[in-house]
C-alpha positions in Angstrom: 132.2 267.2 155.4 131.0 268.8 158.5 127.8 268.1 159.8 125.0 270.2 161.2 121.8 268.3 163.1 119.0 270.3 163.6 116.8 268.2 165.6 113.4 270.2 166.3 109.2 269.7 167.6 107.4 272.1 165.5 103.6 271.3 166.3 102.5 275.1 165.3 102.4 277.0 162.9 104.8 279.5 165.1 107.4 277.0 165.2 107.2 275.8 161.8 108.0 279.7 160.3 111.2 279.4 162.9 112.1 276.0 161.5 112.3 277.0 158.1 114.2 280.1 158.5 116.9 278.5 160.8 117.2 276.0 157.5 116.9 279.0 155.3 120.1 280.5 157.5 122.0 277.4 157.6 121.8 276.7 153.6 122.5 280.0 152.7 124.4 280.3 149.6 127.1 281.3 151.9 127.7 278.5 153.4 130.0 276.2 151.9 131.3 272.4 152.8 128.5 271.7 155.4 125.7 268.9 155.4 122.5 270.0 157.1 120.7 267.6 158.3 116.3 267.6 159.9 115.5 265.1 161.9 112.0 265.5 164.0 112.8 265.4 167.6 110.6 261.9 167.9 112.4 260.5 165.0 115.9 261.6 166.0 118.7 259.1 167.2 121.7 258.7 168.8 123.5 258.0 165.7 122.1 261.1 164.3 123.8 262.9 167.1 127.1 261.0 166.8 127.4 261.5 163.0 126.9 265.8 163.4 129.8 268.2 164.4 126.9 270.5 165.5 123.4 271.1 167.1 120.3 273.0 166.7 117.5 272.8 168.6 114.1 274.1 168.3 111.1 273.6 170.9 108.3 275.1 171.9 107.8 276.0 175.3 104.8 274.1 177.1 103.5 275.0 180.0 106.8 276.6 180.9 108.7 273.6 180.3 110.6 271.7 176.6 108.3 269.9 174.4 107.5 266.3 175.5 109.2 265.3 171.9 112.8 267.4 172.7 112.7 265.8 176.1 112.3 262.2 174.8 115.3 263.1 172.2 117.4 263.8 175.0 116.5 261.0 177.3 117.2 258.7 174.1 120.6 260.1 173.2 122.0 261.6 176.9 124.4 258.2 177.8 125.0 257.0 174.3 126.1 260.2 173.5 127.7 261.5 176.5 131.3 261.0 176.1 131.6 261.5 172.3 130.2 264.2 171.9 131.5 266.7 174.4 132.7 270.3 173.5 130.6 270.2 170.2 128.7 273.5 169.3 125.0 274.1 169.4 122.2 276.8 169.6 118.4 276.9 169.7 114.8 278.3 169.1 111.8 278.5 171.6 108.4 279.7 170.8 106.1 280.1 173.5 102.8 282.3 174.1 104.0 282.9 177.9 107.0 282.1 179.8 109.9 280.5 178.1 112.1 280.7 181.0 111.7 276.8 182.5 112.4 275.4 178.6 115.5 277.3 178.1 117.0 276.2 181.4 115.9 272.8 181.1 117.8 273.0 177.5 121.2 274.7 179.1 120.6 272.1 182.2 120.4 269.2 179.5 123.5 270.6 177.3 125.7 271.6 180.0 125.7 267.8 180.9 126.7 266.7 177.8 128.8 268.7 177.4 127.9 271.0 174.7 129.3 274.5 174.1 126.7 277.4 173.1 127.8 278.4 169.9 125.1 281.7 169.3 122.6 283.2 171.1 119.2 281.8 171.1 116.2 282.8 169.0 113.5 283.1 171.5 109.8 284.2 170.1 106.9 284.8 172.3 103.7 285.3 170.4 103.1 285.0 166.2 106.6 285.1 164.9 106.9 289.1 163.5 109.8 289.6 160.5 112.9 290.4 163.1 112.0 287.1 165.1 112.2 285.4 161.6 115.4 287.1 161.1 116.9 286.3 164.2 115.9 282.5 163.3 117.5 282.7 160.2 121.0 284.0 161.9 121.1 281.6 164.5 121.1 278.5 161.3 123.6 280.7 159.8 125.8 281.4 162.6 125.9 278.0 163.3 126.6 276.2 160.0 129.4 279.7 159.5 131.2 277.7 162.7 131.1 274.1 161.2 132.3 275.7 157.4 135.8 273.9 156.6 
């Protein structure tokens, strides 16, 4: 069974709104034969990353930049993973009060050397999360577990 990883830091209340609707989107009703699988960005591992057939990724932006936590999931799985895991689909979240500019390049610098191919286009919320950011969130965990469905 295909598997989809999201792998997320979601320290604020922000982020944890877009967390659960990206889950909401990817265990639609509609989506049949995939796994989804959570793993906090601190807690996830190489083998997690191994095991999926896809990626989401949520972060906030601070000061401009990926969470400390995202950053530390890529530096644990960047060389294990490197090789394996090339041409696999992802897409991610960003919540940020300013800028979000610096964390989505760091992610498309980060992803681009692995490898990975950007399945849909981000969900990126500035500010408190209003109902079509939410939407957009849930899509984005649709579209992606839609591209992993058997």
């Amino acid at each position: 069974m295909p598997t989809l990883l999201i792998v997320h830091h979601t320290p604020s209340p922000g982020m944890q709104a877009m967390f659960e609707q990206v889950v909401a989107g990817a265990t639609t009703d509609e989506i049949e034969g995939v796994e989804v699988r959570r793993r906090p960005a601190l807690g996830a591992t190489a083998s997690d990353v191994l095991e999926a057939d896809g990626y989401l990724l949520g972060t906030p932006a601070n000061l401009g930049y990926i969470s400390g936590a995202l950053k530390h999931f890529f530096d644990t799985i960047y060389y294990p993973c490197l090789d394996t895991t090339i041409g696999r689909p992802f897409g991610y979240f960003v919540h940020g009060n300013e800028g979000v500019e610096g964390a989505q390049r760091a992610i498309g610098s980060i992803t681009t050397g692995l490898g990975w191919q950007q399945a849909a286009e981000p969900a990126i919320v500035l500010g408190t999360p209003e109902k079509a950011d939410l939407e957009s969130c849930w899509e984005l965990g649709a579209t992606l577990a839609a591209g992993l469905m058997p």
